[in-house]
C-alpha positions in Angstrom: 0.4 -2.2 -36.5 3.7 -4.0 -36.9 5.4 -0.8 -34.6 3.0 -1.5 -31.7 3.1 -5.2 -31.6 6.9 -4.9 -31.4 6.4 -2.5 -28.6 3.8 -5.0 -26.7 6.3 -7.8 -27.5 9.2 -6.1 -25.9 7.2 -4.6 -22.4 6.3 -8.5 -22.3 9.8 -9.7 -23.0 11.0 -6.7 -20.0 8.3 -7.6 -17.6 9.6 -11.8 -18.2 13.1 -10.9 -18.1 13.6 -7.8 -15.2 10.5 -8.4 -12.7 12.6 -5.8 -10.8 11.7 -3.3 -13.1 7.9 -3.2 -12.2 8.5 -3.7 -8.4 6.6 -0.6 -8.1 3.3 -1.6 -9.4 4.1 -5.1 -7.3 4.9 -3.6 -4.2 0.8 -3.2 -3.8 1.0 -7.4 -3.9 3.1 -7.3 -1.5 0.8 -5.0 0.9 -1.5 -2.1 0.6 0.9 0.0 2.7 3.9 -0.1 0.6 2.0 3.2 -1.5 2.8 6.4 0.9 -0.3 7.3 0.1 -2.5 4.4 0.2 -0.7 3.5 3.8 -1.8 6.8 4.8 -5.8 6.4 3.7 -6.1 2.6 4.7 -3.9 2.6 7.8 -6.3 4.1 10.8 -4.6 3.2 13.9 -2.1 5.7 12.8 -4.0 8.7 11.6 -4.5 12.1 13.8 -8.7 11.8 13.9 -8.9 9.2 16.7 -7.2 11.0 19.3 -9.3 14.4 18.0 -12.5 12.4 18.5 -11.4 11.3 21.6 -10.0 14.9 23.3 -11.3 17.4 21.0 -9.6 19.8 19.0 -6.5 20.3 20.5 -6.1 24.8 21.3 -2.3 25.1 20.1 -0.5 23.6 17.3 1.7 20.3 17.7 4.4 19.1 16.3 4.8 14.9 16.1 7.7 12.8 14.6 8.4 9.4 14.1 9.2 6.0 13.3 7.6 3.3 11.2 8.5 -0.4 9.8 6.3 -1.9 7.2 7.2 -5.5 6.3 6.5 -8.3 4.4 8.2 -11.7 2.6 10.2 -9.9 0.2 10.2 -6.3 1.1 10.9 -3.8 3.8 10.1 0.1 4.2 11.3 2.3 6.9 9.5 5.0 7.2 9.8 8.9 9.1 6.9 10.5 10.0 6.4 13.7 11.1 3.5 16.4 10.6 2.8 20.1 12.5 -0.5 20.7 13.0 -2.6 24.0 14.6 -6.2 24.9 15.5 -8.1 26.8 12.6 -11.4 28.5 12.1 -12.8 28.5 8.8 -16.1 27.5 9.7 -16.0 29.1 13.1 -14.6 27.1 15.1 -14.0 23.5 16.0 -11.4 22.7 13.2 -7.7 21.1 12.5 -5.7 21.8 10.0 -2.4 19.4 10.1 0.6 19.5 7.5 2.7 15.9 7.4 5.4 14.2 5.5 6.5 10.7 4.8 10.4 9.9 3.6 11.3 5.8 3.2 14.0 4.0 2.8 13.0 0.6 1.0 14.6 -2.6 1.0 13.3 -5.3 -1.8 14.1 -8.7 -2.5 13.8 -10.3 -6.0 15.2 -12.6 -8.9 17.6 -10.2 -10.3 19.3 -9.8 -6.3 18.4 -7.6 -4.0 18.1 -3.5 -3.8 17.9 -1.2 -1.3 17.5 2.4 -1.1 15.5 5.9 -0.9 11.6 5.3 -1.7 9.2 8.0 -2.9 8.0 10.3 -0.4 4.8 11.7 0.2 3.7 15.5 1.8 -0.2 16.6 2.2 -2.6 18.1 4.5 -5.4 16.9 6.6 -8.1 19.0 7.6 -10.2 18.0 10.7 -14.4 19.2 11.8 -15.5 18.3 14.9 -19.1 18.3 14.8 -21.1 16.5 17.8 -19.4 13.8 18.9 -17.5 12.6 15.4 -14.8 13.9 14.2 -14.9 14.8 9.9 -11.5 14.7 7.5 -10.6 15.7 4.3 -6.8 15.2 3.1 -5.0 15.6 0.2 -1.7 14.3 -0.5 0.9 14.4 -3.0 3.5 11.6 -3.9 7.1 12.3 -4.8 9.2 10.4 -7.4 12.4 10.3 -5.0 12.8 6.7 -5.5 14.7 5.0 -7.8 12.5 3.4 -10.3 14.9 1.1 -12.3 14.9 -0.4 -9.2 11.8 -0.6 -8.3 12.0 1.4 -5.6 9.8 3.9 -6.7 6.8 4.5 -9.6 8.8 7.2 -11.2 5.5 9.2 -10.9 4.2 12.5 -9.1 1.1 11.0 -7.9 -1.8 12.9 -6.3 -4.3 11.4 -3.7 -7.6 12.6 -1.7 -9.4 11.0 0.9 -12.6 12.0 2.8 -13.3 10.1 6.2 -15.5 9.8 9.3 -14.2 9.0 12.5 -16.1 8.8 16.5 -14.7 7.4 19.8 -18.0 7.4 22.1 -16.8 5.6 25.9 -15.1 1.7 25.0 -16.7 2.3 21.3 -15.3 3.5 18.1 -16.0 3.4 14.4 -14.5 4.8 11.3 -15.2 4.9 7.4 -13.1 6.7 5.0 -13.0 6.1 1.1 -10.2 7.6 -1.3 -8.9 8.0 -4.7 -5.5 8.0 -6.2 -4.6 9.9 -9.5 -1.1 8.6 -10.7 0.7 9.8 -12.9 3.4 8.3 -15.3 7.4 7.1 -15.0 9.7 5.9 -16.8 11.1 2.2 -15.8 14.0 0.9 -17.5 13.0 3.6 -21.0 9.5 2.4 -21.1 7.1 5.2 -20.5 4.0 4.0 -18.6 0.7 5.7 -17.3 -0.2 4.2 -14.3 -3.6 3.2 -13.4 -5.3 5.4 -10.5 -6.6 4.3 -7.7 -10.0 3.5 -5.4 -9.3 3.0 -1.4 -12.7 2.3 0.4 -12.3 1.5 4.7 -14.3 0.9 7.5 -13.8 -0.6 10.8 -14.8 -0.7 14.5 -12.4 -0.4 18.0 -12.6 -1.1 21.5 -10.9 0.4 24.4 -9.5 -2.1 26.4 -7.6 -0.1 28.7 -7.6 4.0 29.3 -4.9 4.1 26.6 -5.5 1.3 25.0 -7.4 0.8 21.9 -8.1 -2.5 19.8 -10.2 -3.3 16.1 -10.3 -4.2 12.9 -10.9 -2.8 9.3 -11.9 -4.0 6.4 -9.7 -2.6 3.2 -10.3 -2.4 -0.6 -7.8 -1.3 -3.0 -8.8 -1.5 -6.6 -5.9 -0.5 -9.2 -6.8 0.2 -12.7 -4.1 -0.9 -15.7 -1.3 0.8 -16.4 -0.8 2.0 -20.5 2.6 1.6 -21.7 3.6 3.4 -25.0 2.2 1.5 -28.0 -0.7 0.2 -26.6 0.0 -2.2 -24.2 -2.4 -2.6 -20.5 -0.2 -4.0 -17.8 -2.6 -5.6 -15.4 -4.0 -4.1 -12.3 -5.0 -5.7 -9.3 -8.1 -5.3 -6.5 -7.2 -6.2 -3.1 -9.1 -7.3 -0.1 -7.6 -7.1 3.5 -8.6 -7.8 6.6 -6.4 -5.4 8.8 -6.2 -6.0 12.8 -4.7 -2.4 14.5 -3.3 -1.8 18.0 -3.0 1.7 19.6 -1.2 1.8 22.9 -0.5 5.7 24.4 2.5 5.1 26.0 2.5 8.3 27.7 1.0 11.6 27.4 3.8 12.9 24.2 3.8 9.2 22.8 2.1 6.4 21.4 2.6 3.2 19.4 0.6 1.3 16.8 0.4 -1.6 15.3 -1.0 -3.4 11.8 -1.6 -6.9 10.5 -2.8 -7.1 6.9 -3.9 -10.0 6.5 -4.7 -10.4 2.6 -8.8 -11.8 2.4 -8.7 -12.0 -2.0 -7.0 -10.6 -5.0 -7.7 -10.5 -8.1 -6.9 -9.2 -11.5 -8.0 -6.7 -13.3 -7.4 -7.6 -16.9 -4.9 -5.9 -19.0 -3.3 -7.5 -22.1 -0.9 -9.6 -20.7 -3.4 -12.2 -18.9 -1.4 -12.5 -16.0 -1.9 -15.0 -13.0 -3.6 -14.1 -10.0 -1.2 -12.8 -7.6 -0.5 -14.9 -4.4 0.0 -12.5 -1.5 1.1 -13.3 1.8 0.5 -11.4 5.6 2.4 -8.0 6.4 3.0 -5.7 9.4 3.9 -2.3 10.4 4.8 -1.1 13.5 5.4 2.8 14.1 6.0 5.0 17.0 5.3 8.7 17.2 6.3 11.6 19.5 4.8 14.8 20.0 6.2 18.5 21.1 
């Protein structure tokens, strides 16, 4: 008993002393998209099935790369894109497979000063059914502990993530649900080892076309984090999200397009852990990215 109170008392005492530490887990207060993976469930302007439900399957493979910037108050991510993608038919006919990759570079401010470097990465695989006039995803994805978590520039985790989604363009009218789940695995900040808690991703939203290449809506976001175990007992809290999420798409020509995100944060609140914490005060993010394909 005395052995684990001494371990609660000194994750406290770290968490107090070196916020930095667990920038990580708070990079999620920050904004939903800070998570490679999350980003790529929650974040629909950017994701392949729109343009499928719009043209079809496409009948040779593609090949995209590109640039993104997510930002907030007190952090930065710069993100590379890129993804090949070809026409398959496992269920004769009508089908997608695409392969894709996310590397970051993060930049964070905190107490402590502030850090900059590589961020964990993310690779997965989306697979894409056309069936009447909607287009049906799975994906799976995979995060990668490249980032330096003493730094809080990454979990320290390998991190595993599936998503199943729903997606039509019909005319000036578009919808889209998708819900996912996050299965993360544990790290190793500053010596303390650390289970962190999975996570549930549920999305739906509506567009309009406003132009021929020109698309405009909103979705509505959930994020719900579970706590994270430390060794000896302790439950860091975790944290459900609400955003309201405003998107842009704007085909700039027939190889490229732009998009654009506002997450504006609706609630937050705290899933209880041991610590008690206070309820996190988020503030508004963006991301703007711009992709190529050859």
């Amino acid at each position: 008993m005395k052995n684990s109170t001494t371990a609660k008392m000194s994750v406290i005492i770290l968490m107090i002393s070196s916020p930095q530490a667990f920038a990580a887990v708070g990079l999620q207060v920050e904004s939903v998209a800070y998570d490679p993976i999350v980003r790529e469930q929650l974040l629909t302007s950017q994701r392949y099935d729109g343009e499928l439900s719009e043209y079809g399957i496409p009948t040779s493979s593609k090949r995209t790369i590109g640039f993104e910037i997510v930002s907030s108050d007190n952090a930065d991510a710069y993100v590379i894109p890129a993804s090949y993608g070809y026409p398959v038919s496992l269920l004769g006919g009508g089908e997608y497979l695409n392969l894709s990759a996310d590397l970051q570079y993060v930049n964070l401010e905190g107490p402590l000063g502030d850090k900059g470097g590589i961020g964990d990465s993310r690779i997965g695989a989306q697979y894409y059914l056309k069936h009447g006039t909607s287009i049906y995803s799975a994906t799976a994805d995979l995060k990668l502990p490249t980032g330096d978590e003493d730094d809080g520039l990454g979990s320290g985790s390998t991190d595993f993530g599936f998503s199943f989604g729903v997606r039509n363009r019909i005319d000036h009218l578009g919808y889209n649900a998708r819900a996912g789940y996050l299965i993360r695995g544990e790290g190793e900040p500053n010596g303390f080892d650390v289970d962190y808690g999975n996570v549930i991703t549920l999305v739906t939203g509506a567009e309009f076309r406003v132009r021929p290449d020109f698309w405009v809506g909103a979705d509505l976001a959930v994020a719900h984090t579970s706590t994270s175990e430390f060794t000896g007992g302790f439950e860091a809290d975790g944290l459900q999200t609400i955003d309201l999420i405003p998107h842009a798409f704007y085909r700039l020509c027939e190889d490229m397009d732009a998009t654009f995100n506002v997450m504006y944060p609706l609630s937050e609140s705290v899933v209880k852990g041991d610590a008690n914490g206070a309820k996190p005060d988020r503030e508004m993010s963006f991301s703007f990215g711009l992709n190529a394909r050859f």
